[in-house]
Each structure stands twice: as structure tokens, then as C-alpha cells.
C-alpha positions in Angstrom: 106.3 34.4 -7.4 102.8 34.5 -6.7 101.2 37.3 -7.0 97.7 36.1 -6.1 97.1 33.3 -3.6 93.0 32.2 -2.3 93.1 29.3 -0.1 90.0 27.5 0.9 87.9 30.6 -0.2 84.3 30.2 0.4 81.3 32.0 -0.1 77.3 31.4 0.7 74.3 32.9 0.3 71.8 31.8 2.5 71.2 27.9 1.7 73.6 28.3 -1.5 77.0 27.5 -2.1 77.7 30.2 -4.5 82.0 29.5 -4.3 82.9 26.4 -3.0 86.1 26.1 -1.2 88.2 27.2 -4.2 92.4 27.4 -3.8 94.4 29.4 -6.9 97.8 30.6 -6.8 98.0 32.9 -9.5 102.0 33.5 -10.4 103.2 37.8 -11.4 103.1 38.1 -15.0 100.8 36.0 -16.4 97.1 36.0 -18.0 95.4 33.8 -16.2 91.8 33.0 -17.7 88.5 32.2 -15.8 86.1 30.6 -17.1 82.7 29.0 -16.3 79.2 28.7 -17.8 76.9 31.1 -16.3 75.6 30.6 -12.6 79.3 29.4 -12.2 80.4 31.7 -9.0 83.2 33.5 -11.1 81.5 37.0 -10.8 81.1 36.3 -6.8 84.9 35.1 -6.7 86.1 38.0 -8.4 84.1 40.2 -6.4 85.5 38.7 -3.4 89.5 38.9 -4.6 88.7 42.9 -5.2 87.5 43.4 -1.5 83.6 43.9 -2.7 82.1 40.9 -1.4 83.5 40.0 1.4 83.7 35.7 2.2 82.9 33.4 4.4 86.1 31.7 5.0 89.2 31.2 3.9 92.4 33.7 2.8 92.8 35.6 -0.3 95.7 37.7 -0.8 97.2 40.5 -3.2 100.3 41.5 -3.2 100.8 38.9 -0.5 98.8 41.7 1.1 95.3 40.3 3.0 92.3 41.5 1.2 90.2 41.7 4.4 92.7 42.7 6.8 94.5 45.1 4.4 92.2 45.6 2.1 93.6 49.7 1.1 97.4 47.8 0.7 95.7 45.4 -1.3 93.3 47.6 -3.4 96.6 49.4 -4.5 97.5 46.7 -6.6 94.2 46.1 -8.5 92.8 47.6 -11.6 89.1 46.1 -12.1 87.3 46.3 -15.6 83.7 45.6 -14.7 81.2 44.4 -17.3 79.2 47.0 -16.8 80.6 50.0 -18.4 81.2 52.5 -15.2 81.4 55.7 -17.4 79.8 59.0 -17.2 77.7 59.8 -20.2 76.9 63.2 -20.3 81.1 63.5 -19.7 83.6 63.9 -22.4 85.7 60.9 -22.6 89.2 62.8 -21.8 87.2 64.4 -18.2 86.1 60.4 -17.4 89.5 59.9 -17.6 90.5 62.4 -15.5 87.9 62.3 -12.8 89.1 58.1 -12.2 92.5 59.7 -12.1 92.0 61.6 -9.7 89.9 58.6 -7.5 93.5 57.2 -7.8 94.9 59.9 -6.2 97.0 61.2 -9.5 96.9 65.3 -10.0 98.3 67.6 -11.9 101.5 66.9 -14.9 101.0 63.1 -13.5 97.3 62.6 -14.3 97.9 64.7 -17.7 100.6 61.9 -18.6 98.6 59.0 -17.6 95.8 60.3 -19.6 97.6 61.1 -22.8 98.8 56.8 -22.1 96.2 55.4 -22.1 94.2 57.3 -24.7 97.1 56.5 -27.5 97.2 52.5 -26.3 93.0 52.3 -26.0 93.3 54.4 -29.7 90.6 56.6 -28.7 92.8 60.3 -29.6 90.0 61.0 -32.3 86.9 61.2 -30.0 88.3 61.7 -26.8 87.0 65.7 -26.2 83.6 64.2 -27.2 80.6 63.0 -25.1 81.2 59.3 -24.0 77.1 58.7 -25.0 78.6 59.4 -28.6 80.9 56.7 -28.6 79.9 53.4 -29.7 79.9 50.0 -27.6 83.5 49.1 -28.5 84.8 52.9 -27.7 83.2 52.4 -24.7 84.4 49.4 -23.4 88.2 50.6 -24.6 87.6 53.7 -22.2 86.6 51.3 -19.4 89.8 49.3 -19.7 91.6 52.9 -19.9 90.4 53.9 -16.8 91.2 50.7 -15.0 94.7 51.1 -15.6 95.9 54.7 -15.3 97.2 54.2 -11.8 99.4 51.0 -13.6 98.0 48.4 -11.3 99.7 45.3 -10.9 97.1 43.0 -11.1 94.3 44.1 -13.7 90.5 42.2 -13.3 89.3 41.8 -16.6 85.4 40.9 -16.6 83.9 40.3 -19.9 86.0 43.0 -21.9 84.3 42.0 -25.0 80.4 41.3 -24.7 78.7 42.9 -26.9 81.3 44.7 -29.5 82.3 44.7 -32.8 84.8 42.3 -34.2 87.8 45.3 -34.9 87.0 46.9 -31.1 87.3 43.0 -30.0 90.8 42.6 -31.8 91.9 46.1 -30.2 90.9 44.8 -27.0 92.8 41.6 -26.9 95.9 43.3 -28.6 95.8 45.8 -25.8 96.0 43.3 -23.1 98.6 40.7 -24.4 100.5 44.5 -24.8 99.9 45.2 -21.0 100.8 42.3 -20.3 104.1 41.9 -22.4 105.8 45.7 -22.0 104.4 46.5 -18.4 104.7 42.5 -17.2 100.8 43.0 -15.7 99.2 39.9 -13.9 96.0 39.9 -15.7 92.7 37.9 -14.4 90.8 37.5 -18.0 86.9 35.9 -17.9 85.0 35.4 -21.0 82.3 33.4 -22.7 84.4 33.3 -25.8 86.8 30.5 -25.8 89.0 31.5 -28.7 90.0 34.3 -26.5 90.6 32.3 -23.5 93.0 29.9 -25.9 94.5 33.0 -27.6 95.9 35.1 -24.7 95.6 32.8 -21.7 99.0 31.2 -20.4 97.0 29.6 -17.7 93.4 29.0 -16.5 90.5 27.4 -14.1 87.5 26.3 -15.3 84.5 26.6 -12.6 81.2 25.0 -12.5 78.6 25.0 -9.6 81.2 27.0 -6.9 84.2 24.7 -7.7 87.4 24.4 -9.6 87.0 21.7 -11.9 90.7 22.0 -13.5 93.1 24.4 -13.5 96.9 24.5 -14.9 97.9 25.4 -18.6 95.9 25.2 -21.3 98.0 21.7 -22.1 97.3 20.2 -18.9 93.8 20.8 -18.7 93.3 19.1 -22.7 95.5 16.8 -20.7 92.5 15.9 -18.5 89.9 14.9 -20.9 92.5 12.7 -23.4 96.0 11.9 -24.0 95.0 12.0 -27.5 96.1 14.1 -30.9 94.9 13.9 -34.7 97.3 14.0 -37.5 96.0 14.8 -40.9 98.9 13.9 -43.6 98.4 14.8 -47.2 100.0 12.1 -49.5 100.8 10.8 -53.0 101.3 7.4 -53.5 99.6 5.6 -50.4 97.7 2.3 -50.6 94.6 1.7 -48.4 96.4 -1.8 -46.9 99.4 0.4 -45.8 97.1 1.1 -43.3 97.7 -2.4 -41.3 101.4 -1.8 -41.2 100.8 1.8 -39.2 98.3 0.3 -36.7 101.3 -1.5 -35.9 103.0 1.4 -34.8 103.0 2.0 -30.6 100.8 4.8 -29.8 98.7 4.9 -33.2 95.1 4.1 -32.0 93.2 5.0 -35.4 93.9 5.2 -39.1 91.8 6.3 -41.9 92.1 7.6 -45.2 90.1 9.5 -47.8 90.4 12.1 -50.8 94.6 11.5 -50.5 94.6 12.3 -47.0 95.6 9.7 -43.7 93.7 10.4 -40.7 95.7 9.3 -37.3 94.5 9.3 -33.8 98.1 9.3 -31.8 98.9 8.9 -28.2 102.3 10.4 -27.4 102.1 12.0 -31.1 105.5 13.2 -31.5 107.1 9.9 -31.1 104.6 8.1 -32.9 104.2 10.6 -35.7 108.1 9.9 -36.3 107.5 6.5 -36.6 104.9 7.0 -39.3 107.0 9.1 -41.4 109.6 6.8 -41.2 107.0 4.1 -42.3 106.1 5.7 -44.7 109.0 6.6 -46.5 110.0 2.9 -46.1 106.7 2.5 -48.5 107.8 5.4 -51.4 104.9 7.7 -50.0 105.6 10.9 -51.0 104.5 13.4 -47.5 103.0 16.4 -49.3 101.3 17.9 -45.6 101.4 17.3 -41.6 98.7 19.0 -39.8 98.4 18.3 -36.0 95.1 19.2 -34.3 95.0 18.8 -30.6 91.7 18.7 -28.5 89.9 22.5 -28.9 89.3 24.1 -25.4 85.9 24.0 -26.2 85.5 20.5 -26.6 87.5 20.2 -23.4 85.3 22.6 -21.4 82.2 20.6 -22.9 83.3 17.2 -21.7 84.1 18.9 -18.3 81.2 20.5 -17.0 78.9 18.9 -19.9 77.7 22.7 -21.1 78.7 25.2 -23.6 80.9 27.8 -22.1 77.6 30.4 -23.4 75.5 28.5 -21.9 
């Protein structure tokens, strides 16, 4: 079931095409990652799916509720981490807490519970009667996501959770979230400039460049779109260079190398191929000490795509 849908959403200011027509179904229960090199349009979109911007055409619901037409239906359903931290200072964390509460409507033993929740999954019981200008970056950021989920939104926006922190608040960050998504089943809408996290936690994800979705599916499908290809590194005892001619043979091996007791393959349709190389080799009295598969990185893939780094 979907639980976000944007058909033929567009969005321009003045002379610029800022988001170009995009279409993304986004199904309940998944962490869908969106990702794009700056100057992209996924700040604008995501602006646009929480009601703030509003567009020029097309639909966009939540909930299968319509953002513009029922936009306080809708609004229920969101929790929205911005990249700015949207935190009060010269407040103690725990009052934050309790003052965004109360913005969703949660009073009294209800809003004491929620609170005491999401201090003990953000980890932040030591320093939460404290002064959030005390806190440090990552604290910070861990209170924003707290905040953004004490109402337990069905859909949480996640913008850039982790510019600017510490490796350990990074971790906590991304452990929290695969855990929101796993126990509560939250649809989570994840952008970063960090493609190890998109490749970590993402089940699915669009890649956007200039306004447009340039692919979009699983992470497989979209490696799918720049090469059919897979390396295999197998460590060996035993192998002779001119074996070599006998695995070209092979249907679907395109490459092979070898160096420092290693054979380099570059398979199409690995898993069948790779069988028939084991059994190849065997058939020579090779001893197989090691199989290591590397598929494509995201990175590469995002690189070939829109021809920038995702930092960029």
C-alpha cells in the first residue's frame, strides 16, 4: 500500500524549473532515500509533500489524504526533521520537548509518556533538564529527531539528520531510525549527502538532478541501470596464468586477471557464471581459498548518472 503518492508534481520559480514533473509512489513501511547533488530540487519537493511550498501542478498525497485540499488530514501523518535544528536554546531540552508536544496537541500523563520515549530511544536521559545551548551538535540533532516524532507520525521527513556531527551521534542516528522503522513500521523519507547511509538503511530510492527523477526503484535496480556487471575476487592456490583462456570461455565472464594469488573476474549474470568457474576450477585441482563479490558502489552509480559527486 502506498502511503505516499506525487503525480506530475511541478514546481517553478519564476523562469526556473526548480521540480520538474516528478511521479513517486512511496509504499507504508519503507525507508525510502532521496538523494541529489545540491541545486537538485529535493529540499523544494520535500517542502512541497509537507504542505510548505505549495506547487504548481500536479497531486501529492498523504495518507491518500490531498496535501492541498486537506492539508490538516494530511499534516497528521507527518513528522518533519528539518536541517536546521528548530530548538529553543535558552530552554532545557526536557521543556523543548514538551512545548512541540503540546504543538501536537498531547497534554498532560500523554505528553509525560511521549517525552520519557523519546528521551530513552534519542539516549539523551543524562542532559535532558539542561540548557539545549549546552548540548553539543549531535545532542542536538538527536533532540530534533525526538521532537519530530512524539506525536508517532506515520510518515517521518528526514532532511540531512547527520550534517555536521560526530561519527558515535551519526551511528545513534541511523540506529534510531532503522529502529523506528522496524518496531513502529514508520515510512521514513531519508535525504543525505552521505551515500553509505543511503546504501545502509535505504530499501528504496530516487536519485534527482536538475528538477527530475533520473532513477528510482531499489538499490539493485538502480546499479541495474548503469551495468549488468559484478567483480569476483577469488583467492587461490594452485592456479596457472593460461587457465585463464579456459574461463574466458565461460558464458557471461567478460574479464579475467590475476595477481599476488588472486583471480579477478568481471561477470555478467555472476551467480550462474561464478558456478561455472568453480566448477572449472576444481576440474583444474585449484584449491578456492576465498570468494569475494563486489557489486557497483552507489557512488559510482550516482556518479555515472548525473556525472557529480553526491557532495557536490
Amino acid at each position: 500500500m502506498n502511503i505516499v503518492e506525487i503525480a506530475n508534481a511541478t514546481k517553478r520559480y519564476d523562469d526556473k524549473l526548480v521540480v520538474d514533473n516528478i511521479n513517486i509512489d512511496i509504499e507504508e513501511g519503507e525507508i525510502f532515500g532521496l538523494l541529489g547533488p545540491n541545486g537538485a530540487g529535493k529540499s523544494t519537493l520535500i517542502s512541497m509533500i509537507c504542505g510548505l511550498v505549495k506547487k504548481d501542478k500536479g497531486i501529492i498525497k498523504i495518507g491518500n489524504y490531498d496535501i492541498d485540499k486537506e492539508k490538516v488530514k494530511a499534516k497528521e501523518y507527518i513528522g518533519l526533521v528539518p536541517q536546521d535544528i528548530c530548538l529553543y536554546e535558552d530552554l532545557s531540552g526536557y521543556d523543548n520537548l514538551k512545548f512541540w508536544g503540546s504543538m501536537y496537541k498531547l497534554r498532560g500523563g500523554k505528553l509525560k509518556e511521549r517525552i520519557e520515549e523519546v528521551v530513552e530511544a534519542a539516549g539523551l536521559n543524562e542532559k535532558i533538564k539542561q540548557k539545549v545551548k549546552t548540548y553539543s551538535g549531535g545532542m542536538k540533532r538527536r533532540l530534533n529527531i525526538a521532537a519530530a516524532v512524539m506525536h508517532h507520525p506515520q510518515v517521518i521527513i528526514m532532511d540531512e539528520p547527520t550534517v555536521g556531527i560526530d561519527p558515535q551521534s551519526r551511528n545513534h542516528i541511523l540506529e534510531y531510525t532503522m529502529n523506528l522503522n522496524k518496531e513502529l513500521g514508520t515510512t521514513i523519507i531519508y535525504t543525505t549527502h552521505y551515500m553509505e547511509e543511503a546504501e545502509h538503511i535505504c530499501s528504496k530510492l530516487a536519485i534527482m538532478d536538475e528538477g527530475k527523477v533520473i532513477a528510482h526503484g531499489t538499490k539493485e535496480d538502480i546499479k541495474r541501470m548503469v551495468t549488468d556487471e559484478e567483480n569476483a575476487k577469488i583467492s587461490v592456490e594452485g592456479y596457472k596464468e593460461e587457465m585463464g583462456i579456459k574461463l574466458k570461455e565461460i558464458d557471461g565472464v567478460r574479464k579475467v586477471t590475476y595477481s599476488s594469488k588472486e583471480i579477478n573476474l568481471v561477470l555478467k549474470d555472476s551467480s550462474e557464471s561464478l558456478n561455472y568457474v568453480i566448477e572449472k576450477l576444481i576440474k583444474f585441482g585449484v584449491k578456492i581459498k576465498n570468494i569475494n563479490m563486489e557489486a557497483p558502489s552507489l557512488e559510482n552509480v550516482f556518479l555515472n548518472l548525473t556525472g557529480k559527486s553526491l557532495r557536490d
